[in-house]
C-alpha positions in Angstrom: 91.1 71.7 87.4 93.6 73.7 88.9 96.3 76.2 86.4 99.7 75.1 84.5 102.7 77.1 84.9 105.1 77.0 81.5 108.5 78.2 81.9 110.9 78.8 78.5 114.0 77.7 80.0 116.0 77.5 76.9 114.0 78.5 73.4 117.2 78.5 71.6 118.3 76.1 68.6 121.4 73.9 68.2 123.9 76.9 67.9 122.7 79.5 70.3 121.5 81.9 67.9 120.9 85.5 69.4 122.6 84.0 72.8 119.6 81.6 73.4 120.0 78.6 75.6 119.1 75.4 73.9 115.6 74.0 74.6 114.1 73.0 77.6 109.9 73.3 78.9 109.4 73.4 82.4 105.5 72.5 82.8 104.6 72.8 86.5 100.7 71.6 87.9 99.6 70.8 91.2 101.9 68.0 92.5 104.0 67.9 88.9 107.1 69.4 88.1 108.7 67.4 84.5 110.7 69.2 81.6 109.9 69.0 78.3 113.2 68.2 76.2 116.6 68.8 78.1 119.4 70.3 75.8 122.7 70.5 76.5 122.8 73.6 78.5 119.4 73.3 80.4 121.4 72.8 83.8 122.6 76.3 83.3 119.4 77.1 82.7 117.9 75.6 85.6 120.3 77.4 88.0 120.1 80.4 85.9 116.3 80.9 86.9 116.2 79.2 90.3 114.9 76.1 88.9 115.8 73.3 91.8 117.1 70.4 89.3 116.4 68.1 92.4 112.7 69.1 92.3 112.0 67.8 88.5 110.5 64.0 89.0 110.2 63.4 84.8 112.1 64.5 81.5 110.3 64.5 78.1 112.5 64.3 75.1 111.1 65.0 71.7 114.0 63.5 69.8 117.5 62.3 70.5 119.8 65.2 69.0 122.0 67.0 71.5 120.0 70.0 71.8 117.3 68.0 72.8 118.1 65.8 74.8 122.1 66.4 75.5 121.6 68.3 78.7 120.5 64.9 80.4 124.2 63.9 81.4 124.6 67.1 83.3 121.2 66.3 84.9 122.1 62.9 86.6 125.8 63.8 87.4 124.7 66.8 89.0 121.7 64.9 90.9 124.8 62.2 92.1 126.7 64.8 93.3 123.5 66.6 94.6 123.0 63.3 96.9 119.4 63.6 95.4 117.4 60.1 96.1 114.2 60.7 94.6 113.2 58.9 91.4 113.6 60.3 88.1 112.0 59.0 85.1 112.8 59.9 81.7 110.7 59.1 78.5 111.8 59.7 74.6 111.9 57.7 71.5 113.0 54.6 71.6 116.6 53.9 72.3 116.4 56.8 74.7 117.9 54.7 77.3 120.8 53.4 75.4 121.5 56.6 73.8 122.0 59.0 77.7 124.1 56.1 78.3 126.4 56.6 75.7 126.2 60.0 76.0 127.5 59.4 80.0 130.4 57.1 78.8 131.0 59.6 76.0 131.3 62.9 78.5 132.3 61.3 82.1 133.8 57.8 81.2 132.5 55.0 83.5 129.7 57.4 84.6 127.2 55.0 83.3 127.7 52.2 85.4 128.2 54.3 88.6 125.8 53.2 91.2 123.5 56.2 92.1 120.9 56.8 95.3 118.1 57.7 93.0 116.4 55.4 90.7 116.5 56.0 86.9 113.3 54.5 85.1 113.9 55.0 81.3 110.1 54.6 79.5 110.0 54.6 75.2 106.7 56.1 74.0 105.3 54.5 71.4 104.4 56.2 68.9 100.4 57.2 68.5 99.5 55.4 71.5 98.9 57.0 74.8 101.4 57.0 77.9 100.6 57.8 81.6 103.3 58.9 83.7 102.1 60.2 87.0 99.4 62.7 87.1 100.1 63.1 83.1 99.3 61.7 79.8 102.1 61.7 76.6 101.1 61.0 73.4 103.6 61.0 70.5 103.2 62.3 67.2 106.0 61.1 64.6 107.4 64.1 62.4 109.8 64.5 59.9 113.3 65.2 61.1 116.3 62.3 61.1 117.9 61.9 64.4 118.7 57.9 64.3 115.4 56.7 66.3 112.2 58.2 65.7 111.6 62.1 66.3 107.8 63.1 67.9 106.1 65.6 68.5 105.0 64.9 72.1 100.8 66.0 73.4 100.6 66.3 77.2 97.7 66.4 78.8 97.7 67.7 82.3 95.6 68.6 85.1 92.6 69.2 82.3 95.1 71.0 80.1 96.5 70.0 76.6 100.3 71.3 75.8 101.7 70.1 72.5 105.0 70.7 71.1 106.2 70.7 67.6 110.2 69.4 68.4 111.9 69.8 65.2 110.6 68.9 62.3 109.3 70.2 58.9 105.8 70.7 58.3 103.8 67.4 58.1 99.8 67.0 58.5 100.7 65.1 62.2 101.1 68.0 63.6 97.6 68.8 62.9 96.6 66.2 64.7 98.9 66.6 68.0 98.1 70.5 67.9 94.2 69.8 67.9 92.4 70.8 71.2 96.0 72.1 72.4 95.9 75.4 75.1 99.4 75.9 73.7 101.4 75.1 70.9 104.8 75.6 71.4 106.0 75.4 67.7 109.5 75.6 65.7 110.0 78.5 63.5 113.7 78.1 62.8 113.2 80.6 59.6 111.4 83.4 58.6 110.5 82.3 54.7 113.4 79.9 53.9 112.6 76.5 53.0 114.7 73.5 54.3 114.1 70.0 54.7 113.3 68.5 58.4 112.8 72.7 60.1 109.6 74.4 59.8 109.7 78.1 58.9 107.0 80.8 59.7 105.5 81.5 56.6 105.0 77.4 56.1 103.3 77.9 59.7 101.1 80.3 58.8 99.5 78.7 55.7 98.4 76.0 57.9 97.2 78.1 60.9 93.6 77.3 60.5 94.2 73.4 60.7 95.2 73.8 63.6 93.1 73.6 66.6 94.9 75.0 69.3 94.3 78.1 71.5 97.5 79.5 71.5 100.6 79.2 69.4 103.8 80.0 70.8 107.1 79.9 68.6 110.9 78.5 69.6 113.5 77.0 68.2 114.6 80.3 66.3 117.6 80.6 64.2 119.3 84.0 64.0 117.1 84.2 60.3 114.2 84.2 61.8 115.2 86.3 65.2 116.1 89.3 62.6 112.6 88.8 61.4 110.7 88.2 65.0 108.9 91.9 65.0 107.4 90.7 61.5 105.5 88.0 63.1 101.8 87.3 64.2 103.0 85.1 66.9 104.1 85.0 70.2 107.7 84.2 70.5 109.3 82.5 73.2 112.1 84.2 75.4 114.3 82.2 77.6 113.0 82.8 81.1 109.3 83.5 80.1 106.6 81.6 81.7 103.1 81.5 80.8 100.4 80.4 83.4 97.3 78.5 81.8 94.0 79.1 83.9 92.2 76.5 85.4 88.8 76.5 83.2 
């Protein structure tokens, strides 16, 4: 099995805290090239750390809250303009596909209905069932964290590799189960100690680090609470621009 490239393109929350872009995975193996979540500012991102938008075939989106999925607007009207013409698939919760449309209409009226030269194949994961897209496997895990359709935390399995990510949510025993056998965890630790519904704090994190299966454990999704806090903590914590290569076992 050959190695997996992860790039932190954005590892930011919602508001930007310490400057951070918002979040978006690039996970790059063999013949694959997809994003994990697409926030509104992972274009920027993209062309920020030479990242060819044109050569990403597949978005992942966790859940459908702008920072998660907003940046996916910017994606297809730069792709139009871009003349790109290969395929792009993007798969999410369900509604994912009604929900980038209104976020078109909403940003670029009439945008939605524009005919492009690149197909757009929208695909809802179902949740605890197993989806093949490509050379890749997606496997949602549903967590705790309102967002008006389902929110997951998505298990890809890759060229003999296993990346799970947290997406938002506060702590609930599922994410046991999608962080078991996992070479990385990329995990939310929006605060240090401080408890709030639907985020995931450190300290909750830490309790529950030997349920949890995984390799490696790599944290995101950092509010400026838990950034003040980042030298306190056991983890690794993601930068925007740091990539990670998984080795081929």
């Amino acid at each position: 099995m050959g190695s997996v490239k992860v790039r932190f393109l954005g590892a930011g929350d919602a508001v930007g805290s310490g400057g951070r872009l918002q979040t978006c995975i690039q996970v790059l193996a063999e013949d694959q090239n997809f994003l994990i979540d697409c926030g509104a500012t992972s274009l920027t991102a993209m062309k920020r750390f030479g990242v060819d938008p044109a050569s990403v075939d597949l978005i992942l989106v966790s859940h459908l809250h702008g920072d998660h999925f907003g940046g996916i607007p910017f994606f297809m009207i730069d792709a139009q303009f871009g003349r790109r013409v290969r395929p792009l698939q993007v798969a999410g919760p369900p509604g994912i596909e009604a929900r980038v449309k209104e976020a078109l209409e909403v940003f670029f009226p009439g945008s939605s209905q524009t005919q492009r030269k690149f197909e757009t194949r929208f695909v809802e994961l179902p949740e605890g069932r197993n989806t093949a897209l490509g050379g890749l496997s997606v496997r949602p895990y549903g967590v705790v964290h309102p967002s008006g359709a389902p929110s997951y935390a998505l298990q890809v399995k890759i060229s003999g590799k296993i990346i799970t990510y947290s997406g938002d949510t506060e702590w609930t025993d599922s994410l046991v189960e999608a962080a078991r056998g996992a070479d990385l965890f990329v995990c939310e630790a929006y605060f240090f100690r401080k408890k709030i519904k639907y985020h995931l704090d450190y300290e909750t994190l830490l309790t529950h680090r030997s349920r949890l299966g995984c390799r490696r454990i790599i944290l995101t999704h950092m509010s400026q609470d838990m950034l003040d806090q980042i030298k306190e903590s056991d983890l690794e914590c993601a930068e925007d621009g740091g990539e990670i290569l998984l080795e081929g076992r």
